[in-house]
MIVOZA-197565 format. One line per field, with one value per residue (C-alpha): residue number from 1; residue in three letters; chain; x, y, z. Coordinates in Angstrom, 1 decimal, always signed. Example, Ala and Ser with C-alpha at 12.3 -4.5 7.8 and 13.67 -1.06 7.14 Angstrom:
num = c(1,2)
residuo = c(ala,ser)
cadena = c(A,A)
c1 = c(+12.3,+13.7)
c2 = c(-4.5,-1.1)
c3 = c(+7.8,+7.1)
//
This chain:
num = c(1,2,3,4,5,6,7,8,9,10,11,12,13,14,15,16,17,18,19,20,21,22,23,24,25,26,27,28,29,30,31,32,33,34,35,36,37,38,39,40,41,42,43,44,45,46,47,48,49,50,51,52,53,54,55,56,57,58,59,60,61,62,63,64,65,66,67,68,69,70,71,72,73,74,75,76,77,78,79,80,81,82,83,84,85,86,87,88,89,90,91,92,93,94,95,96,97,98,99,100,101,102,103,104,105,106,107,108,109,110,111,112,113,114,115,116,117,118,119,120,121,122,123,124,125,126,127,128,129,130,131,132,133,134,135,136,137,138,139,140,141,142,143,144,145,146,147,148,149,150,151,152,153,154,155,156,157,158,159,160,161,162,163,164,165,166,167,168,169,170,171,172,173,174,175,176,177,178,179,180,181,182,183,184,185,186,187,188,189,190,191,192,193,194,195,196,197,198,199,200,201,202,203,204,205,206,207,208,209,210,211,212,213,214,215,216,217,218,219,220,221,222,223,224,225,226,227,228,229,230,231,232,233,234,235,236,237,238,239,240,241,242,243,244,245,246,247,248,249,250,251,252,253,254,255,256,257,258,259,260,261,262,263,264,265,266,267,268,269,270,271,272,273,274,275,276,277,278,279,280,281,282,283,284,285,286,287,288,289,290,291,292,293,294,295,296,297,298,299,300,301,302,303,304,305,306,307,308,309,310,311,312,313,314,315,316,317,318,319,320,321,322,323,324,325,326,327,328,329,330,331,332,333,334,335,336,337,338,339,340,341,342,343,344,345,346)
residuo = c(unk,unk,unk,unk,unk,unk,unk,unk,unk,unk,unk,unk,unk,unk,unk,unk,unk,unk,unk,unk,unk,unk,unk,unk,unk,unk,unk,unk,unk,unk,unk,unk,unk,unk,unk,unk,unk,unk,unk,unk,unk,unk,unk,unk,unk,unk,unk,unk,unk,unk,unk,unk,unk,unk,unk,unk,unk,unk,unk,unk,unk,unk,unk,unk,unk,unk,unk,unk,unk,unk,unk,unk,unk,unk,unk,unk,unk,unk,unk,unk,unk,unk,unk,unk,unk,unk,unk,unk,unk,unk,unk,unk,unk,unk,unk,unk,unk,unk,unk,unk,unk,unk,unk,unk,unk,unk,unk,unk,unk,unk,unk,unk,unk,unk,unk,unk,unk,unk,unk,unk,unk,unk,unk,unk,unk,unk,unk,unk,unk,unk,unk,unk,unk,unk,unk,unk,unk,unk,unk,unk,unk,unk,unk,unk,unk,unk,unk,unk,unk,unk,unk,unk,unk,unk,unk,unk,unk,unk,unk,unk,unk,unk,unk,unk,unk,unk,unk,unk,unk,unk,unk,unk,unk,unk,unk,unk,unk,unk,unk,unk,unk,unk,unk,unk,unk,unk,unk,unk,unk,unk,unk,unk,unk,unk,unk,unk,unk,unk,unk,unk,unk,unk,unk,unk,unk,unk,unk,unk,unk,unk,unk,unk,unk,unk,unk,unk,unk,unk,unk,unk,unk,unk,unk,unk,unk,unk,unk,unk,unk,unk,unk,unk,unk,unk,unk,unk,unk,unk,unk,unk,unk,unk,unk,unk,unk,unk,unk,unk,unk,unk,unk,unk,unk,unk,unk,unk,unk,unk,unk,unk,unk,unk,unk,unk,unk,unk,unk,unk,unk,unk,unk,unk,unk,unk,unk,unk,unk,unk,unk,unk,unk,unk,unk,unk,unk,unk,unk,unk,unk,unk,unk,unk,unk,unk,unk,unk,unk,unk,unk,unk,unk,unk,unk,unk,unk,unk,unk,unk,unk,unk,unk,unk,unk,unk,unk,unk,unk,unk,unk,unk,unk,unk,unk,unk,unk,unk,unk,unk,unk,unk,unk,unk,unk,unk,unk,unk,unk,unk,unk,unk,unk,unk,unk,unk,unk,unk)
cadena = c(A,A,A,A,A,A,A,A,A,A,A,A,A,A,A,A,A,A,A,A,A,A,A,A,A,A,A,A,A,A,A,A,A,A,A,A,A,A,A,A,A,A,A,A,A,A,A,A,A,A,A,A,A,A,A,A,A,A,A,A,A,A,A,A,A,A,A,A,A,A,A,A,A,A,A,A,A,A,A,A,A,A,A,A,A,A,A,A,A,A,A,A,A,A,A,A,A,A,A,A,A,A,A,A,A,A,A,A,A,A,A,A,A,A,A,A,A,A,A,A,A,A,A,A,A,A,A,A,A,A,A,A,A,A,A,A,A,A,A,A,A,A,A,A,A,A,A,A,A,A,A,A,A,A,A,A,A,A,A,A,A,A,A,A,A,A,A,A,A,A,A,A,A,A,A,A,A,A,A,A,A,A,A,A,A,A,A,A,A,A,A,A,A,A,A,A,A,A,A,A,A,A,A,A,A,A,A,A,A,A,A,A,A,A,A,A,A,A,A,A,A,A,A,A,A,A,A,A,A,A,A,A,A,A,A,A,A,A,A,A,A,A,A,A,A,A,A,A,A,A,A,A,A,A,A,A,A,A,A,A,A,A,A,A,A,A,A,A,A,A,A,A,A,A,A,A,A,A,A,A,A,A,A,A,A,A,A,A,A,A,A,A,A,A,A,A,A,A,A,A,A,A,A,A,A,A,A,A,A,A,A,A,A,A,A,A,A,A,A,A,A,A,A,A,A,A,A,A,A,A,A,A,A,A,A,A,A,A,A,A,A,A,A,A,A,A)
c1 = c(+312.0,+311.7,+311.6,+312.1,+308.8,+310.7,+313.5,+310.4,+308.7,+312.2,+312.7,+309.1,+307.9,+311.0,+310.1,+306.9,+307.6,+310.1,+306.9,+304.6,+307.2,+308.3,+304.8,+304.2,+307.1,+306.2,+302.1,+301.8,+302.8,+300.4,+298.0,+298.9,+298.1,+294.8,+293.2,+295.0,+292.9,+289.3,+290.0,+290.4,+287.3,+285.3,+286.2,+285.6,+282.2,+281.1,+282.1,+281.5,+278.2,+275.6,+273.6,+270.0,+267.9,+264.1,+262.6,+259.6,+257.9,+255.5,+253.0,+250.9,+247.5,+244.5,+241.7,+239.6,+242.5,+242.8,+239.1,+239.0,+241.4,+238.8,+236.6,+235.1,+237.8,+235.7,+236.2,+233.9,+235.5,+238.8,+240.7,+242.0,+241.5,+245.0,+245.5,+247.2,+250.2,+250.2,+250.1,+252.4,+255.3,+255.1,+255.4,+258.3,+259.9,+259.8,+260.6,+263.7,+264.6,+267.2,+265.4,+263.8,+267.0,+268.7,+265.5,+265.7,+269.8,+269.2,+266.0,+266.8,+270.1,+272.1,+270.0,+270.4,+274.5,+276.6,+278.0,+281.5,+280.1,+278.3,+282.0,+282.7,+282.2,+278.6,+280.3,+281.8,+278.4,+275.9,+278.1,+278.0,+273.8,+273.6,+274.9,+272.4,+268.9,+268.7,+266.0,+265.8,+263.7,+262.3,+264.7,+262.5,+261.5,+257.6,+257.3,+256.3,+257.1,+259.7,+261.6,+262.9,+266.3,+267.6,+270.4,+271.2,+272.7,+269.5,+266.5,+263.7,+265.0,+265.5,+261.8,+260.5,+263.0,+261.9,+258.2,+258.7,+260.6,+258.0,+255.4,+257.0,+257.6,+254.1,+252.7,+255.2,+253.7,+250.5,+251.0,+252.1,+249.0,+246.9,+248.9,+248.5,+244.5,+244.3,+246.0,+244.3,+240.9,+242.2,+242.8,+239.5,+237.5,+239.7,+238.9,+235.3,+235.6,+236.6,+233.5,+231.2,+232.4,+232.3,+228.9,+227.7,+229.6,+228.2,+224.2,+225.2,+226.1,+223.0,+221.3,+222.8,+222.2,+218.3,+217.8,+219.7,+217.5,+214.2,+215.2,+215.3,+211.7,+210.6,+211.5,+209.9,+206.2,+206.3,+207.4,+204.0,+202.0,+201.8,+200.9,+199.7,+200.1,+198.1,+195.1,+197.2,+198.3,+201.9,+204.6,+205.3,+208.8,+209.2,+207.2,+209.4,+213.0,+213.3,+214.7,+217.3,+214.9,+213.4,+209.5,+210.2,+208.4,+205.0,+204.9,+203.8,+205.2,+203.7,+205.2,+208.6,+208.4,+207.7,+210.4,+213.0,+212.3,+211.7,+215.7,+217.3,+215.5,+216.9,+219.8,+221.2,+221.8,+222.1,+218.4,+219.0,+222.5,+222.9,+224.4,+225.3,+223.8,+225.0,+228.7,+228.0,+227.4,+231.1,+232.7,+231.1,+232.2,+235.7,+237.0,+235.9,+237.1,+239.2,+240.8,+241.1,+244.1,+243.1,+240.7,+243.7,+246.7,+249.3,+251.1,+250.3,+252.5,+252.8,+252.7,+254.0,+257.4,+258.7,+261.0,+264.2,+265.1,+268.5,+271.3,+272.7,+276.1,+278.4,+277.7,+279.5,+279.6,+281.6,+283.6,+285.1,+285.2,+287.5,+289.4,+290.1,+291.4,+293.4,+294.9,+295.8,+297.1,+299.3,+300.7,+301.5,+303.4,+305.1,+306.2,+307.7,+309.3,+310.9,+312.0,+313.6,+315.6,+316.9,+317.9,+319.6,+321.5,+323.0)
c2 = c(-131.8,-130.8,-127.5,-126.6,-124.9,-123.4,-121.6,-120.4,-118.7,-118.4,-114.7,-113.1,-116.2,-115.2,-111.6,-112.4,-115.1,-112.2,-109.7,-111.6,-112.7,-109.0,-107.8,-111.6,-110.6,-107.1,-108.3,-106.2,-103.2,-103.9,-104.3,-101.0,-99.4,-100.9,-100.1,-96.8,-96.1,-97.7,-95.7,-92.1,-93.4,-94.0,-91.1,-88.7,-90.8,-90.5,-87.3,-85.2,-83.3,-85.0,-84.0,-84.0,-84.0,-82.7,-82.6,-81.1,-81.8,-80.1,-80.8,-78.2,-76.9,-79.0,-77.0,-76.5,-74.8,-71.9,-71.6,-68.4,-66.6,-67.6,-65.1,-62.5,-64.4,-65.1,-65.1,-62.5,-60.5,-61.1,-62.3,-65.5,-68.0,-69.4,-72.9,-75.3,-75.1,-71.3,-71.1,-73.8,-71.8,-68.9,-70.3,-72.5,-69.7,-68.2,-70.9,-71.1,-67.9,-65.7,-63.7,-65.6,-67.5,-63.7,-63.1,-66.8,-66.1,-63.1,-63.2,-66.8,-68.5,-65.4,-64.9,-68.9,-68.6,-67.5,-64.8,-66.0,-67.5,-64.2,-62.8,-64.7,-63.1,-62.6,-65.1,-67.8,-67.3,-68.0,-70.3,-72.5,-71.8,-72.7,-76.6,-75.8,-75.4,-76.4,-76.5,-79.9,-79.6,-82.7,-85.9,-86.9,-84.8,-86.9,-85.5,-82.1,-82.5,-80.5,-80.7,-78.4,-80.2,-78.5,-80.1,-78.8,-80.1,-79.8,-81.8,-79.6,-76.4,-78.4,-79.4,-76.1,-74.8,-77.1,-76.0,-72.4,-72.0,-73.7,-71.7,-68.8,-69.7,-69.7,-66.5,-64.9,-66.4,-66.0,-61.9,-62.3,-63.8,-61.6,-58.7,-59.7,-60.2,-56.3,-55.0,-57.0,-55.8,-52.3,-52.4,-53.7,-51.1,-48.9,-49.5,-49.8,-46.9,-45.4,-46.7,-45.3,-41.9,-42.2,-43.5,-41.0,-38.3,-39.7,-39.7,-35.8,-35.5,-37.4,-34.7,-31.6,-32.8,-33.6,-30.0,-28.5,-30.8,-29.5,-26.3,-26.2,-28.2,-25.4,-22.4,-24.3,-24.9,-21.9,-20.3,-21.9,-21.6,-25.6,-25.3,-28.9,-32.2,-32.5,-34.3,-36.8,-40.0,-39.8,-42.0,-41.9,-42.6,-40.2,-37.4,-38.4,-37.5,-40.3,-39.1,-36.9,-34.9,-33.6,-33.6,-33.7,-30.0,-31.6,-32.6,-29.4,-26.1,-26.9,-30.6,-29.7,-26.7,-29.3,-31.4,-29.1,-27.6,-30.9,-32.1,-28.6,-29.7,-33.1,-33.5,-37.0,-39.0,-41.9,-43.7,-43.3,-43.8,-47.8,-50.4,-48.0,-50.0,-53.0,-51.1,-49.6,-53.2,-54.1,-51.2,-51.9,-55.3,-55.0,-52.3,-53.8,-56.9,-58.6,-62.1,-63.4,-64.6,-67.3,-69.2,-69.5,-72.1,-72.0,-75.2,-78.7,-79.9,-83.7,-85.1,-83.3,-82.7,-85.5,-84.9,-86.4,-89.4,-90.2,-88.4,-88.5,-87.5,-89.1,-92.2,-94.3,-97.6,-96.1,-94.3,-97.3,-99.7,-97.3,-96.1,-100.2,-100.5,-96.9,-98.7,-101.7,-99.9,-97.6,-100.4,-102.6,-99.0,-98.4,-102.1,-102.2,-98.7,-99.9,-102.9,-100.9,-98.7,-101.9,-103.4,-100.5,-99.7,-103.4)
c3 = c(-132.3,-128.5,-127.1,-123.9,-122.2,-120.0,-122.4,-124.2,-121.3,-118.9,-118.8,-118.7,-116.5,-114.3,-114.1,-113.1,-110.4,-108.8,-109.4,-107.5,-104.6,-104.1,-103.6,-101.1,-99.4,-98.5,-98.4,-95.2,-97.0,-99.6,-96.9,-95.3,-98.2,-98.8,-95.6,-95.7,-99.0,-97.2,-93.8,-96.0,-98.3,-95.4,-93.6,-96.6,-97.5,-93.4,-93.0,-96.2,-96.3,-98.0,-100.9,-101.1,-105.2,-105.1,-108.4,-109.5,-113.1,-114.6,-118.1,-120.2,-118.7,-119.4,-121.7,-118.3,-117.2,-119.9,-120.7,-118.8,-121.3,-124.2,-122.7,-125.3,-127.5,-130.4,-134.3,-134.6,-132.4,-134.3,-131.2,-131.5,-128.7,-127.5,-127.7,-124.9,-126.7,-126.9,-123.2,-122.3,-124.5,-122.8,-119.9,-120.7,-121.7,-118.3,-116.8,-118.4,-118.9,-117.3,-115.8,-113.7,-112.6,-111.5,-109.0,-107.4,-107.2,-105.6,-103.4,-102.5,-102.7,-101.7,-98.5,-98.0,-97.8,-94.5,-94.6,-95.0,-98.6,-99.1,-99.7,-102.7,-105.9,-107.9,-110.9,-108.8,-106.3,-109.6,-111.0,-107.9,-108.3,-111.5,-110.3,-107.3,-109.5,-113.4,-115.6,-117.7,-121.3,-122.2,-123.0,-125.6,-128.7,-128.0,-124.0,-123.4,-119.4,-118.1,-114.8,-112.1,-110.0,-107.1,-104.9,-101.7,-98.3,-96.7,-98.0,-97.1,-98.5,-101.5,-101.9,-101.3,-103.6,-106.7,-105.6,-105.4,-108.5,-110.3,-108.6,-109.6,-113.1,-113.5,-111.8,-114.3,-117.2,-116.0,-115.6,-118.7,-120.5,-118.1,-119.8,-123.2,-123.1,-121.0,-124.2,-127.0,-124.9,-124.7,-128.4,-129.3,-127.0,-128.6,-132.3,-131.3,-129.5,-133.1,-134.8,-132.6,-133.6,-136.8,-137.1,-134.7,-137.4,-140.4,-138.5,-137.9,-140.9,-142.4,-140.5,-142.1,-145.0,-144.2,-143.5,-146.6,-149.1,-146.2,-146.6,-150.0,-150.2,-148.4,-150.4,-153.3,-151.4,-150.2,-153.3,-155.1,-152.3,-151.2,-147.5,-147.7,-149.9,-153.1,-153.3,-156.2,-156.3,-155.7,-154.5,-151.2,-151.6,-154.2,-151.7,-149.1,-150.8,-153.8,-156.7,-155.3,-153.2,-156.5,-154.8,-151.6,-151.6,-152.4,-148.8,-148.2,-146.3,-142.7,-142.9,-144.0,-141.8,-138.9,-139.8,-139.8,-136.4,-135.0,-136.6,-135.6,-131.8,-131.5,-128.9,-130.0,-133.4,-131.5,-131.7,-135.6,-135.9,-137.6,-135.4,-133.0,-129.8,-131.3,-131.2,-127.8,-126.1,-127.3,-126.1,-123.1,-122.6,-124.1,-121.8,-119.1,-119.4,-117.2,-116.2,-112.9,-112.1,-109.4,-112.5,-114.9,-114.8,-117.5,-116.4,-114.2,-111.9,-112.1,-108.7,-105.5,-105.1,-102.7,-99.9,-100.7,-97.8,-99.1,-100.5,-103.9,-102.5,-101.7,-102.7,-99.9,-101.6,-104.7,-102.8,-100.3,-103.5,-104.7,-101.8,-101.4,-105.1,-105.2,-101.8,-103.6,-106.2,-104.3,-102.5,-105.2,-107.2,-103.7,-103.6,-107.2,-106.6,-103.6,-105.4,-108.6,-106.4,-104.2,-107.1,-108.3,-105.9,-105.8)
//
């Protein structure tokens, strides 16, 4: 059985020969349209202001780096020494903090505006910031390398900006650790500081009690008349205070007598006080330790930050494709609108 093709396909074929002779017909319209759409793309993509992207990325310190905070940081001295990663976090959390991003907004990017933009409010003025300068973490959960972006309209400021935020980034964290190692010192002087005194207490007090258990030897030798040690084999340690003291009076009257003015005479513990040098030389060092900011780094920038030769914004190629095909499109829409209502109105 034969079917006519052209039964089969008559009215949408038909609909769409009219379609395409309507817009033929009217192909200057079409045309308008078109170059309509590429002369306002080109004039917004020539004429817009462009928009320049510095970037600035930055890694953890190297151990050369941070070897100066390891100073006096010793397990024997029960501080710690920091690790790269220790480091790095604190500054990664200034870097990203909030604090940081206020002072830039307000000590750099408000300055930077006219004063015409200077009129807009504090919220719309930090929002427009926060799209100016961001901080990207790293994309991969492997990378440690994080990046400072900062788009402006003019290329060098953006550079400088990447740089100095980074910059500043660090001298925060680096106050920071600097901070942190004054009051772990401080602590440590302090505790030695503590021990000092109590050794030096308990070699007074060692003293006291020297010339109670003297002064009682004394009463005894003089009480049985032993002005000088017997001519017996005794033990020395046992003359000299063993056995709780018990025969320390055989010394005799004129030794013990001797010994207790020369301990009532003495001015300072110290040369007989345990450890107490070895105490001393701590104290000494810990409180006056200190870090030098200028042989520390708590980050490393990797590479310079370049100056941007070519703006991101607007990207003129984009834009005139699609001025062309929003053209098109409007003059095809205005060509089948026209059409609708000429029909109509037949």
């Amino acid at each position: 059985m034969h079917v006519d093709s052209n039964k089969e396909n008559g009215p949408d074929g038909f609909e769409l020969q009219r379609f395409i002779r309507a817009i033929l017909r009217q192909k200057l319209v079409v045309i308008g349209f078109t170059v309509l759409g590429a002369v306002l793309a080109a004039s917004y993509a020539f004429l817009a202001t462009p928009v320049y992207e510095a970037k600035a990325f930055v890694a953890p310190p190297s151990q050369n780096d941070i070897a100066n905070f390891h100073y006096g940081r010793m397990r024997e001295s029960e501080l710690t020494p920091y690790t790269v990663k220790d480091v790095y976090d604190i500054y990664t959390r200034r870097l990203q903090g909030e604090s940081l991003r206020r002072t830039f907004f307000y000590k750099v990017y408000v300055p930077s505006l006219s004063a015409d933009e200077r009129k807009s409010s504090q919220d719309v003025l930090y929002a427009r910031f926060s799209q100016v300068l961001r901080v990207v973490p790293p994309l991969k959960e492997t990378s440690d390398k994080y990046s400072v972006v900062v788009q402006t309209n003019n290329p060098q400021q953006a550079k400088e900006w990447a740089a100095a935020y980074v910059s500043q980034a660090g001298d925060l964290a680096k106050n920071e650790m600097i901070r942190n190692l004054a009051i772990e010192s401080q602590v440590r002087a302090r505790n030695l500081e503590q021990q000092i005194s109590s050794a030096r207490e308990t070699s007074r007090k060692a003293r006291e009690d020297s010339l109670v258990k003297l002064s009682e030897a004394l009463r005894i030798a003089k009480a049985i008349g032993l002005e000088k040690p017997p001519a017996i084999t005794v033990n020395q340690s046992v003359i000299a205070g063993g056995e709780s003291g018990q025969l320390t009076y055989m010394r005799g009257s004129k030794a013990l007598k001797a010994e207790i003015e020369n301990l009532q005479a003495r001015k300072s513990d110290d040369p007989f006080t345990d450890r107490l040098r070895d105490l001393q030389d701590k104290y000494n060092f810990f409180s006056g330790l200190k870090t030098d900011a200028a042989l520390v780094s708590v980050y490393r920038q990797d590479g310079d930050v370049e100056l941007p030769d070519n703006p991101i914004k607007p990207n003129k190629r984009l834009i005139l494709i699609l001025g062309v095909i929003s053209g098109l499109i409007l003059g095809v829409a205005f060509v089948l609108v026209r059409r609708f209502f000429a029909e109509t109105s037949e």
